[in-house]
GUTI-813634 format. One line per field, with one value per residue (C-alpha): residue number from 1; x, y, z; residue in three letters. Coordinates in steps of 0.1 Angstrom, whole numbers. Layout:
N
i = (NUM,...) $
east = (X,...) $
north = (Y,...) $
up = (Z,...) $
aa = (Ala,...) $
# end
This chain:
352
i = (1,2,3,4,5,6,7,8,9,10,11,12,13,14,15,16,17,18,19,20,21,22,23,24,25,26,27,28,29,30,31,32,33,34,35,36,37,38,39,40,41,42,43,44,45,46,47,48,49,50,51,52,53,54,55,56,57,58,59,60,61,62,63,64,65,66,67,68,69,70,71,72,73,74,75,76,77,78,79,80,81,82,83,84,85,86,87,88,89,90,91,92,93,94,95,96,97,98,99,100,101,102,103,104,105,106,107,108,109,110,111,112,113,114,115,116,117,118,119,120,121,122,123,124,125,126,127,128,129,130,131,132,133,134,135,136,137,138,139,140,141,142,143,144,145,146,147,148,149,150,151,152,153,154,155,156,157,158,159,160,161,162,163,164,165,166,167,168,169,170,171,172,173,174,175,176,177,178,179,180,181,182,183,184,185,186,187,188,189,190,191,192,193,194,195,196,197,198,199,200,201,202,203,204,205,206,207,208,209,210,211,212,213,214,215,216,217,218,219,220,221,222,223,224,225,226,227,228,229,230,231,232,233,234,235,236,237,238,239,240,241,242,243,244,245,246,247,248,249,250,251,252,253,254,255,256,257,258,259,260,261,262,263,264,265,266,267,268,269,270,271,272,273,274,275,276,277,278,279,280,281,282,283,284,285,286,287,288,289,290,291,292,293,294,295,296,297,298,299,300,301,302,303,304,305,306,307,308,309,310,311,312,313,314,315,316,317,318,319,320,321,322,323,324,325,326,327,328,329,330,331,332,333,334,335,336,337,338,339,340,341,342,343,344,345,346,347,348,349,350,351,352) $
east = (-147,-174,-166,-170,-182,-161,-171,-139,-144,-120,-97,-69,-37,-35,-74,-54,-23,-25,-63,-77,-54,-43,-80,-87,-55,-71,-92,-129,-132,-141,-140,-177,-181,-159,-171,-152,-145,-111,-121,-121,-142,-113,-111,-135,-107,-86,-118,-138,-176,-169,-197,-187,-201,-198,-209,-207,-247,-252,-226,-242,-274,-264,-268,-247,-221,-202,-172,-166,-129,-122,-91,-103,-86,-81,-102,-132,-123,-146,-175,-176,-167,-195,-221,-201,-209,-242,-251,-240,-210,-178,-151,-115,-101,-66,-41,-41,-76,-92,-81,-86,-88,-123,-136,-115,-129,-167,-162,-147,-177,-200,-183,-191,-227,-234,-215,-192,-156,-138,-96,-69,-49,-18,2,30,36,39,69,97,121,99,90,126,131,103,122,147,136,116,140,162,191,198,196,175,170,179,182,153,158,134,132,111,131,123,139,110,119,91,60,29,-8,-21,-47,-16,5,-26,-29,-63,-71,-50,-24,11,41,33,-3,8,44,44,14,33,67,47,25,55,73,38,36,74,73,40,27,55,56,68,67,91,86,97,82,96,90,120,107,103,63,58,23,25,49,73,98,96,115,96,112,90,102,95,115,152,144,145,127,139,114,122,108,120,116,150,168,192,212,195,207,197,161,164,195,185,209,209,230,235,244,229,210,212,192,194,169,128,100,99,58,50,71,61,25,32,45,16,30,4,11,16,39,72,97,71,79,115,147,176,207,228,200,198,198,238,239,271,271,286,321,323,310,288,260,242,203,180,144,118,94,71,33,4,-21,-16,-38,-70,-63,-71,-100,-115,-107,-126,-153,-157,-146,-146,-112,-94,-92,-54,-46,-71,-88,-78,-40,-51,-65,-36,-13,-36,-28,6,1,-20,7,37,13,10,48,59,33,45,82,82,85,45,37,6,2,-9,-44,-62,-54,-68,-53,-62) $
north = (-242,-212,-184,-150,-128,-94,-59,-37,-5,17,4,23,15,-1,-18,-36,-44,-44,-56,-82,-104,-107,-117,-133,-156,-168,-195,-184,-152,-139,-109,-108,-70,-39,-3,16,41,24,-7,-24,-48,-71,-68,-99,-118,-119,-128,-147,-139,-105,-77,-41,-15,28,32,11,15,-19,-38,-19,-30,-70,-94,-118,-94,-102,-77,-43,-35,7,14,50,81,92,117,90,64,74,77,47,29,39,38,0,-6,11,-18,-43,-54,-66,-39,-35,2,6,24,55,46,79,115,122,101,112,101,63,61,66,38,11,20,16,-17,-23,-15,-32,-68,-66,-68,-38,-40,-17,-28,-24,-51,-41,-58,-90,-73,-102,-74,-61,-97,-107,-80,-82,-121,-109,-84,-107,-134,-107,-108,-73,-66,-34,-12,26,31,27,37,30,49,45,65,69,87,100,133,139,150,127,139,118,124,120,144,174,198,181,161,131,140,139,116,113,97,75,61,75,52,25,32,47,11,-8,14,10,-25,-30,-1,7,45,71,97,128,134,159,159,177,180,192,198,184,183,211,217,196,209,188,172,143,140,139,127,119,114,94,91,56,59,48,42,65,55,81,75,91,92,113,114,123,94,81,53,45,34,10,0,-9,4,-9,-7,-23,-29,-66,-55,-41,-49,-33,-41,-31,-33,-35,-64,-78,-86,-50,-56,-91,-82,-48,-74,-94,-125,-136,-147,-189,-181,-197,-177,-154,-129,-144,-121,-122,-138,-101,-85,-105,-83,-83,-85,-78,-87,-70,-84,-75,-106,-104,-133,-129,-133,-149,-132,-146,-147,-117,-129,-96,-126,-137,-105,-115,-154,-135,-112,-146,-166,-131,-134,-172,-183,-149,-145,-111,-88,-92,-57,-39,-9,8,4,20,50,50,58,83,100,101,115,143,150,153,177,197,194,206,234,247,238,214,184,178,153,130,144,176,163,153,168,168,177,210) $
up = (-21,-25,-46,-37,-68,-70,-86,-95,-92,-115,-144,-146,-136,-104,-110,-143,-133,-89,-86,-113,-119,-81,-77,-108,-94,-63,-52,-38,-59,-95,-109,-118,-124,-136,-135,-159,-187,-192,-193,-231,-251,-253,-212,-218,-232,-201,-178,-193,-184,-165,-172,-178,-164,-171,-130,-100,-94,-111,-89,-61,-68,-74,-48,-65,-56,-19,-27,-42,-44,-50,-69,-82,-71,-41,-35,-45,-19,10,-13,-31,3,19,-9,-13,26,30,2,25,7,19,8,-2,-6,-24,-5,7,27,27,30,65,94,107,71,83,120,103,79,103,123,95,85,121,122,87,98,64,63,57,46,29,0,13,-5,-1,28,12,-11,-11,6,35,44,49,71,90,98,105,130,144,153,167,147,149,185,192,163,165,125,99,65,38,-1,-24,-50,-88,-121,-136,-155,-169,-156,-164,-175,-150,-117,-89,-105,-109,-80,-67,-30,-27,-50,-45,-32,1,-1,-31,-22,15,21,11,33,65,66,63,94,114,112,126,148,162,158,166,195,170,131,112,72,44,12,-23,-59,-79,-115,-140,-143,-116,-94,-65,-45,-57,-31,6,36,70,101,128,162,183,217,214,173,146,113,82,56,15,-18,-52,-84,-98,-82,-113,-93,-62,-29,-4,-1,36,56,92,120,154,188,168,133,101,70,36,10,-28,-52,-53,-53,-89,-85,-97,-134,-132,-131,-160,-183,-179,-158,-124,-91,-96,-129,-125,-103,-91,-62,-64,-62,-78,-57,-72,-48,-17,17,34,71,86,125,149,149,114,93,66,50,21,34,3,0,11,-22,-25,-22,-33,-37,4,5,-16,2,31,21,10,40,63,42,45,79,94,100,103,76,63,68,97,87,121,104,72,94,116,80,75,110,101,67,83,110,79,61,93,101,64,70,102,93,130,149,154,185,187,223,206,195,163,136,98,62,48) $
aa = (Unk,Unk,Unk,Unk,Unk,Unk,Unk,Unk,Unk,Unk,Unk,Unk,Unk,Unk,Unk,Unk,Unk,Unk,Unk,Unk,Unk,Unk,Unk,Unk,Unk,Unk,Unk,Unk,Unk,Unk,Unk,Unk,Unk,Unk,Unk,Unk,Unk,Unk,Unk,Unk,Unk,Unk,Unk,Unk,Unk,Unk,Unk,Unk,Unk,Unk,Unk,Unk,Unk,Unk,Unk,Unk,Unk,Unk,Unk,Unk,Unk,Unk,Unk,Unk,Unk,Unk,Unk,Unk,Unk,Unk,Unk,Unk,Unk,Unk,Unk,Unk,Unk,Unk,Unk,Unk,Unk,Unk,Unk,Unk,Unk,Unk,Unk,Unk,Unk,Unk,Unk,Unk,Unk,Unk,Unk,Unk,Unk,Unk,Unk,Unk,Unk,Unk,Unk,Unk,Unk,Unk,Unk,Unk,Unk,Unk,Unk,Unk,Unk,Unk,Unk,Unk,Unk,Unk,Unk,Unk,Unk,Unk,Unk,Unk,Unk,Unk,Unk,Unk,Unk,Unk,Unk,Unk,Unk,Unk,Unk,Unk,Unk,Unk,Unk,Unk,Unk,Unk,Unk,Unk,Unk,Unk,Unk,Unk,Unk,Unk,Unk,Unk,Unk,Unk,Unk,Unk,Unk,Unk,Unk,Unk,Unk,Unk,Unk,Unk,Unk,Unk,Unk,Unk,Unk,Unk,Unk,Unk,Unk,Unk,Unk,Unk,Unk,Unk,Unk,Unk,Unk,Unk,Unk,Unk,Unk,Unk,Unk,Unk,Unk,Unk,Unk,Unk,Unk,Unk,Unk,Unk,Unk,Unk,Unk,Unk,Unk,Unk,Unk,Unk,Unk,Unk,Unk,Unk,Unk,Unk,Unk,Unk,Unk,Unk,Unk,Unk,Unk,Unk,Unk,Unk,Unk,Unk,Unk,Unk,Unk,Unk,Unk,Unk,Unk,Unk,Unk,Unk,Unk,Unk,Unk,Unk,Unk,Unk,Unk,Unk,Unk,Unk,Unk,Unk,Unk,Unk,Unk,Unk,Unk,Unk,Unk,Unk,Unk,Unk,Unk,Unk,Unk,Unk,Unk,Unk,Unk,Unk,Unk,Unk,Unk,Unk,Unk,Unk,Unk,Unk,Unk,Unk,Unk,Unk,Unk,Unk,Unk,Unk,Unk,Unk,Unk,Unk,Unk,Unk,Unk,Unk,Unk,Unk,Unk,Unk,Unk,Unk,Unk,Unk,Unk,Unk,Unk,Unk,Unk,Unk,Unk,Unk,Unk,Unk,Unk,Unk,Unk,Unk,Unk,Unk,Unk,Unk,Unk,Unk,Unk,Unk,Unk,Unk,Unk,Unk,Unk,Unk,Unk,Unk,Unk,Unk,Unk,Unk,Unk,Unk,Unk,Unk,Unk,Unk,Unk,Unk,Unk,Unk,Unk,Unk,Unk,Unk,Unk,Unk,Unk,Unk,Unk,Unk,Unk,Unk,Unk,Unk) $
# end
Protein backbone atom coordinates (compact mmCIF):
# COMPACT_ATOMS: atom_id res chain seq x y z
CA UNK A 1 0.00 0.00 0.00
CA UNK A 2 1.54 3.68 -0.63
CA UNK A 3 1.93 5.94 2.20
CA UNK A 4 0.83 9.31 2.15
CA UNK A 5 3.33 11.61 4.29
CA UNK A 6 1.35 14.10 6.71
CA UNK A 7 2.44 17.58 8.13
CA UNK A 8 0.35 18.57 11.44
CA UNK A 9 -0.15 21.73 11.76
CA UNK A 10 -0.70 22.93 15.58
CA UNK A 11 -0.02 20.75 18.72
CA UNK A 12 -2.27 21.63 21.13
CA UNK A 13 -4.98 19.80 22.24
CA UNK A 14 -6.99 18.46 19.61
CA UNK A 15 -3.58 18.13 17.13
CA UNK A 16 -2.29 15.55 20.26
CA UNK A 17 -4.95 13.88 21.35
CA UNK A 18 -7.82 14.18 18.00
CA UNK A 19 -5.20 14.33 15.04
CA UNK A 20 -1.81 12.19 15.46
CA UNK A 21 -2.59 9.32 16.75
CA UNK A 22 -5.88 8.89 14.62
CA UNK A 23 -3.36 9.22 11.67
CA UNK A 24 -0.45 7.74 13.05
CA UNK A 25 -3.14 4.59 13.41
CA UNK A 26 -3.90 4.20 9.88
CA UNK A 27 -2.59 2.43 7.03
CA UNK A 28 -1.24 4.71 3.96
CA UNK A 29 -0.29 7.68 6.14
CA UNK A 30 2.61 8.99 8.56
CA UNK A 31 2.87 11.71 10.46
CA UNK A 32 6.04 13.02 8.76
CA UNK A 33 5.97 16.72 10.00
CA UNK A 34 4.66 18.86 13.05
CA UNK A 35 4.68 22.60 13.15
CA UNK A 36 4.56 23.62 16.65
CA UNK A 37 5.56 25.55 19.76
CA UNK A 38 3.80 22.80 21.84
CA UNK A 39 5.24 20.21 20.50
CA UNK A 40 8.13 18.42 22.78
CA UNK A 41 11.47 16.70 22.25
CA UNK A 42 10.05 13.60 23.62
CA UNK A 43 7.03 13.99 20.83
CA UNK A 44 9.77 11.90 18.95
CA UNK A 45 9.18 9.06 21.23
CA UNK A 46 5.62 8.45 20.29
CA UNK A 47 6.47 8.84 16.31
CA UNK A 48 9.26 7.58 15.65
CA UNK A 49 11.12 9.63 12.75
CA UNK A 50 8.64 12.73 12.80
CA UNK A 51 10.49 16.27 12.27
CA UNK A 52 9.47 19.28 14.26
CA UNK A 53 8.96 22.27 13.11
CA UNK A 54 8.41 26.24 14.93
CA UNK A 55 6.26 27.16 11.33
CA UNK A 56 4.46 25.33 8.79
CA UNK A 57 6.77 27.07 5.91
CA UNK A 58 8.97 23.89 5.92
CA UNK A 59 6.06 21.44 5.38
CA UNK A 60 4.85 23.87 2.85
CA UNK A 61 7.78 23.89 1.11
CA UNK A 62 8.38 19.76 1.07
CA UNK A 63 7.26 17.76 -1.73
CA UNK A 64 7.48 14.77 0.18
CA UNK A 65 4.55 16.15 1.81
CA UNK A 66 0.87 15.04 0.13
CA UNK A 67 -1.18 16.33 3.27
CA UNK A 68 -1.27 19.17 5.73
CA UNK A 69 -3.87 18.76 8.43
CA UNK A 70 -4.82 22.38 10.37
CA UNK A 71 -5.81 21.93 13.90
CA UNK A 72 -4.78 25.63 15.09
CA UNK A 73 -7.40 28.04 16.22
CA UNK A 74 -10.00 29.11 14.67
CA UNK A 75 -9.49 32.23 13.57
CA UNK A 76 -6.10 30.60 11.63
CA UNK A 77 -7.98 27.98 9.60
CA UNK A 78 -8.59 29.86 6.39
CA UNK A 79 -5.09 31.01 6.22
CA UNK A 80 -3.17 28.11 6.66
CA UNK A 81 -5.78 26.28 4.31
CA UNK A 82 -5.09 28.28 1.59
CA UNK A 83 -1.33 28.83 1.97
CA UNK A 84 -1.67 24.58 2.46
CA UNK A 85 -3.66 24.53 -1.02
CA UNK A 86 -1.99 27.27 -2.84
CA UNK A 87 1.16 24.65 -2.21
CA UNK A 88 -0.66 22.12 -3.86
CA UNK A 89 -1.33 19.95 -0.99
CA UNK A 90 -4.14 17.86 -0.11
CA UNK A 91 -5.85 19.35 3.14
CA UNK A 92 -7.75 18.49 6.26
CA UNK A 93 -9.18 21.52 8.43
CA UNK A 94 -10.45 20.67 12.04
CA UNK A 95 -13.90 21.60 12.75
CA UNK A 96 -15.34 24.58 12.73
CA UNK A 97 -14.05 25.06 8.79
CA UNK A 98 -13.62 28.65 8.62
CA UNK A 99 -15.37 31.70 10.15
CA UNK A 100 -17.55 32.70 7.47
CA UNK A 101 -18.94 31.00 4.63
CA UNK A 102 -17.68 33.29 1.82
CA UNK A 103 -14.09 32.46 3.30
CA UNK A 104 -15.55 28.26 2.78
CA UNK A 105 -17.06 28.69 -0.85
CA UNK A 106 -13.32 30.36 -1.93
CA UNK A 107 -11.47 27.42 -0.61
CA UNK A 108 -13.64 24.58 -2.17
CA UNK A 109 -13.14 26.54 -5.26
CA UNK A 110 -9.48 26.76 -4.80
CA UNK A 111 -9.29 23.03 -3.89
CA UNK A 112 -11.13 22.88 -7.18
CA UNK A 113 -8.80 24.88 -9.29
CA UNK A 114 -5.56 23.24 -7.70
CA UNK A 115 -6.93 19.31 -8.27
CA UNK A 116 -6.20 18.55 -4.25
CA UNK A 117 -8.60 17.14 -1.94
CA UNK A 118 -10.11 19.32 0.43
CA UNK A 119 -12.19 17.68 3.84
CA UNK A 120 -13.40 18.84 7.35
CA UNK A 121 -12.62 16.97 10.46
CA UNK A 122 -15.76 16.36 11.64
CA UNK A 123 -15.38 13.08 13.49
CA UNK A 124 -17.84 13.13 15.23
CA UNK A 125 -19.90 11.48 13.04
CA UNK A 126 -18.34 8.31 13.53
CA UNK A 127 -19.19 8.82 17.49
CA UNK A 128 -20.55 5.12 18.55
CA UNK A 129 -23.94 7.09 19.55
CA UNK A 130 -24.65 9.20 16.46
CA UNK A 131 -23.90 6.17 14.24
CA UNK A 132 -26.56 4.08 15.88
CA UNK A 133 -29.06 6.54 15.35
CA UNK A 134 -28.28 7.38 12.09
CA UNK A 135 -29.42 3.12 11.73
CA UNK A 136 -31.88 3.48 13.13
CA UNK A 137 -33.35 6.34 11.29
CA UNK A 138 -32.39 4.89 8.34
CA UNK A 139 -34.11 1.66 8.53
CA UNK A 140 -37.22 3.49 9.61
CA UNK A 141 -37.85 2.35 12.88
CA UNK A 142 -39.20 5.41 14.14
CA UNK A 143 -41.61 6.37 11.58
CA UNK A 144 -41.29 10.10 10.58
CA UNK A 145 -39.39 12.18 12.95
CA UNK A 146 -40.93 15.46 14.43
CA UNK A 147 -38.58 15.62 17.65
CA UNK A 148 -34.66 15.99 17.54
CA UNK A 149 -32.86 16.58 20.66
CA UNK A 150 -29.17 16.64 20.86
CA UNK A 151 -26.78 18.21 24.06
CA UNK A 152 -23.59 18.38 24.29
CA UNK A 153 -23.64 19.45 27.95
CA UNK A 154 -20.53 19.87 30.41
CA UNK A 155 -19.79 20.88 34.32
CA UNK A 156 -16.96 22.99 33.88
CA UNK A 157 -17.00 25.63 36.67
CA UNK A 158 -14.17 27.02 36.12
CA UNK A 159 -13.16 29.23 33.45
CA UNK A 160 -9.92 27.98 31.48
CA UNK A 161 -6.87 30.29 30.21
CA UNK A 162 -7.28 28.93 27.06
CA UNK A 163 -7.83 30.48 23.19
CA UNK A 164 -11.80 29.28 22.97
CA UNK A 165 -12.69 30.77 26.20
CA UNK A 166 -10.87 34.57 25.25
CA UNK A 167 -13.09 37.17 23.63
CA UNK A 168 -11.31 36.77 20.06
CA UNK A 169 -12.84 35.38 16.35
CA UNK A 170 -13.96 31.84 16.69
CA UNK A 171 -14.30 31.65 20.19
CA UNK A 172 -17.11 30.47 22.03
CA UNK A 173 -19.61 27.36 22.40
CA UNK A 174 -21.27 27.54 19.35
CA UNK A 175 -18.36 27.22 16.84
CA UNK A 176 -16.53 24.66 19.14
CA UNK A 177 -19.41 22.11 20.33
CA UNK A 178 -22.21 23.68 18.04
CA UNK A 179 -20.07 22.51 15.07
CA UNK A 180 -20.16 19.34 16.30
CA UNK A 181 -24.22 19.02 17.05
CA UNK A 182 -25.26 21.26 13.87
CA UNK A 183 -23.13 18.62 11.48
CA UNK A 184 -24.58 15.79 13.06
CA UNK A 185 -28.39 17.43 12.54
CA UNK A 186 -27.35 18.37 8.76
CA UNK A 187 -26.26 15.16 7.83
CA UNK A 188 -29.76 13.43 9.05
CA UNK A 189 -31.85 16.36 8.21
CA UNK A 190 -30.69 18.27 5.30
CA UNK A 191 -30.26 22.23 5.77
CA UNK A 192 -33.28 23.87 7.74
CA UNK A 193 -35.91 26.40 6.36
CA UNK A 194 -35.62 28.80 9.73
CA UNK A 195 -33.03 29.11 12.68
CA UNK A 196 -33.86 30.58 16.23
CA UNK A 197 -30.76 30.50 18.83
CA UNK A 198 -30.06 31.69 22.07
CA UNK A 199 -26.83 32.24 23.51
CA UNK A 200 -25.64 32.76 27.21
CA UNK A 201 -22.82 33.26 29.65
CA UNK A 202 -23.31 30.88 32.60
CA UNK A 203 -19.87 31.00 34.36
CA UNK A 204 -18.47 33.59 36.74
CA UNK A 205 -15.60 35.46 34.48
CA UNK A 206 -16.66 33.88 31.71
CA UNK A 207 -16.05 36.38 28.25
CA UNK A 208 -17.71 34.53 25.69
CA UNK A 209 -20.42 32.30 25.29
CA UNK A 210 -20.68 28.68 26.90
CA UNK A 211 -24.14 27.73 26.56
CA UNK A 212 -26.61 27.96 23.73
CA UNK A 213 -29.70 26.29 22.48
CA UNK A 214 -30.49 26.45 18.55
CA UNK A 215 -33.65 25.61 17.16
CA UNK A 216 -33.58 24.61 13.23
CA UNK A 217 -36.70 24.12 11.45
CA UNK A 218 -36.91 21.18 8.64
CA UNK A 219 -40.75 21.03 7.49
CA UNK A 220 -42.94 18.73 9.74
CA UNK A 221 -39.42 18.19 12.06
CA UNK A 222 -38.04 20.17 14.71
CA UNK A 223 -34.34 19.64 15.69
CA UNK A 224 -33.61 21.53 19.34
CA UNK A 225 -29.92 21.64 19.55
CA UNK A 226 -28.01 22.63 23.37
CA UNK A 227 -24.77 22.97 25.01
CA UNK A 228 -23.71 24.32 28.78
CA UNK A 229 -21.28 24.32 30.86
CA UNK A 230 -22.88 24.05 34.23
CA UNK A 231 -24.57 20.75 33.44
CA UNK A 232 -23.95 18.62 36.87
CA UNK A 233 -26.11 15.37 35.94
CA UNK A 234 -26.86 15.42 32.43
CA UNK A 235 -29.79 14.16 30.44
CA UNK A 236 -30.27 12.38 27.39
CA UNK A 237 -27.76 12.69 24.64
CA UNK A 238 -30.33 11.92 21.89
CA UNK A 239 -34.17 12.22 22.71
CA UNK A 240 -35.63 11.53 19.18
CA UNK A 241 -39.30 11.07 18.74
CA UNK A 242 -41.32 9.84 15.83
CA UNK A 243 -44.94 8.77 14.53
CA UNK A 244 -43.17 5.01 15.30
CA UNK A 245 -41.71 5.54 18.68
CA UNK A 246 -38.71 7.12 20.47
CA UNK A 247 -35.04 6.81 21.21
CA UNK A 248 -33.20 8.02 24.28
CA UNK A 249 -29.82 7.82 24.67
CA UNK A 250 -27.57 8.49 27.85
CA UNK A 251 -24.19 8.98 27.98
CA UNK A 252 -21.16 10.10 25.34
CA UNK A 253 -18.69 8.31 22.81
CA UNK A 254 -15.79 6.83 24.98
CA UNK A 255 -13.03 7.45 21.82
CA UNK A 256 -12.45 11.08 23.24
CA UNK A 257 -11.21 9.52 27.05
CA UNK A 258 -10.00 6.67 25.31
CA UNK A 259 -7.70 8.69 23.18
CA UNK A 260 -6.86 11.52 26.68
CA UNK A 261 -5.69 8.41 28.47
CA UNK A 262 -3.50 7.53 25.76
CA UNK A 263 -5.31 4.29 24.27
CA UNK A 264 -5.62 4.33 19.90
CA UNK A 265 -8.11 3.24 17.70
CA UNK A 266 -7.34 -0.86 17.21
CA UNK A 267 -6.82 -1.11 21.27
CA UNK A 268 -9.10 -3.67 22.64
CA UNK A 269 -12.69 -2.47 23.14
CA UNK A 270 -12.21 0.57 21.27
CA UNK A 271 -15.27 2.91 20.32
CA UNK A 272 -17.33 0.25 22.34
CA UNK A 273 -20.18 1.35 24.91
CA UNK A 274 -21.04 0.24 27.89
CA UNK A 275 -24.28 -2.19 27.88
CA UNK A 276 -25.54 0.43 31.32
CA UNK A 277 -25.56 3.10 28.22
CA UNK A 278 -27.11 1.42 25.23
CA UNK A 279 -29.94 3.73 23.44
CA UNK A 280 -33.89 2.47 24.72
CA UNK A 281 -36.42 2.46 22.05
CA UNK A 282 -39.86 2.17 23.16
CA UNK A 283 -42.31 1.51 20.11
CA UNK A 284 -45.36 2.83 19.76
CA UNK A 285 -47.54 0.32 21.65
CA UNK A 286 -45.45 0.83 24.51
CA UNK A 287 -42.50 -1.73 24.36
CA UNK A 288 -39.14 -0.96 24.97
CA UNK A 289 -35.51 -2.82 23.59
CA UNK A 290 -32.32 -2.02 24.70
CA UNK A 291 -30.40 -1.05 21.15
CA UNK A 292 -26.37 -2.05 21.52
CA UNK A 293 -23.99 0.81 19.93
CA UNK A 294 -22.65 0.36 17.08
CA UNK A 295 -18.71 0.91 17.89
CA UNK A 296 -17.47 4.48 17.50
CA UNK A 297 -14.78 4.58 14.56
CA UNK A 298 -12.69 8.62 14.42
CA UNK A 299 -10.03 6.68 12.26
CA UNK A 300 -13.01 5.65 9.34
CA UNK A 301 -12.18 9.37 8.71
CA UNK A 302 -8.29 9.40 7.90
CA UNK A 303 -9.16 5.60 6.05
CA UNK A 304 -11.04 7.86 3.89
CA UNK A 305 -8.73 10.90 3.46
CA UNK A 306 -6.29 8.11 2.40
CA UNK A 307 -8.51 6.16 0.13
CA UNK A 308 -9.47 10.21 -1.69
CA UNK A 309 -6.02 10.70 -2.03
CA UNK A 310 -5.25 7.27 -3.55
CA UNK A 311 -8.10 6.09 -5.57
CA UNK A 312 -9.82 9.38 -5.74
CA UNK A 313 -12.74 8.64 -3.90
CA UNK A 314 -14.85 11.24 -2.03
CA UNK A 315 -13.60 13.20 0.61
CA UNK A 316 -15.35 11.53 3.86
CA UNK A 317 -16.87 14.54 4.94
CA UNK A 318 -17.51 17.28 1.72
CA UNK A 319 -16.25 20.58 2.16
CA UNK A 320 -19.64 22.02 0.80
CA UNK A 321 -21.05 20.37 4.35
CA UNK A 322 -18.35 21.97 6.38
CA UNK A 323 -19.57 25.39 4.76
CA UNK A 324 -23.08 24.55 5.01
CA UNK A 325 -22.43 24.34 9.27
CA UNK A 326 -20.91 27.43 8.84
CA UNK A 327 -24.19 28.97 7.28
CA UNK A 328 -25.96 27.95 10.12
CA UNK A 329 -23.62 29.22 12.64
CA UNK A 330 -23.86 32.59 10.90
CA UNK A 331 -27.67 32.52 10.80
CA UNK A 332 -27.70 31.63 15.07
CA UNK A 333 -25.35 34.63 15.49
CA UNK A 334 -27.71 36.76 13.51
CA UNK A 335 -30.85 35.22 15.27
CA UNK A 336 -29.32 35.81 18.98
CA UNK A 337 -28.44 39.36 17.68
CA UNK A 338 -31.81 40.31 16.43
CA UNK A 339 -33.60 38.20 19.21
CA UNK A 340 -35.66 36.22 15.90
CA UNK A 341 -36.52 33.41 13.91
CA UNK A 342 -33.96 34.22 10.80
CA UNK A 343 -35.01 32.26 7.40
CA UNK A 344 -32.54 31.09 4.67
CA UNK A 345 -34.99 32.86 2.17
CA UNK A 346 -33.66 36.10 3.56
CA UNK A 347 -30.18 35.95 1.79
CA UNK A 348 -26.56 35.38 2.73
CA UNK A 349 -25.62 36.45 5.55
CA UNK A 350 -22.06 36.66 7.45
CA UNK A 351 -20.78 36.80 11.23
CA UNK A 352 -19.81 40.17 12.58
Amino acid sequence: MQQYSVGLIGYGLGGSTFHAPIIDAVPGLRLARIASRSAKPETRDRYPGVQLDETPQAMLDDPSIALIVVCTPNASHYALAKAALMAGKHVVVDKPFVLSSAEGQELVALARQQGVRLSVYQNRRWDGDFLTLRRTLEVGELGTVHTFRAHFDRYAPQVKVRWKEQAQPGAGVLWDLGSHLIDQALTLFGMPVAVTAHLSIQRDGAQVEDAFELIMEHGATRVVLHAGALVRAPGPRYEVHGTHGSFVKYGIDSQEEALKQGRRPGDAGWGHDLPADWATITAADGSRRSVETVPGAYEAFYRGMARAIAEGAQVPVKPEDAVDVVRVIELALRSHRERRTVHFTEGEYHAG
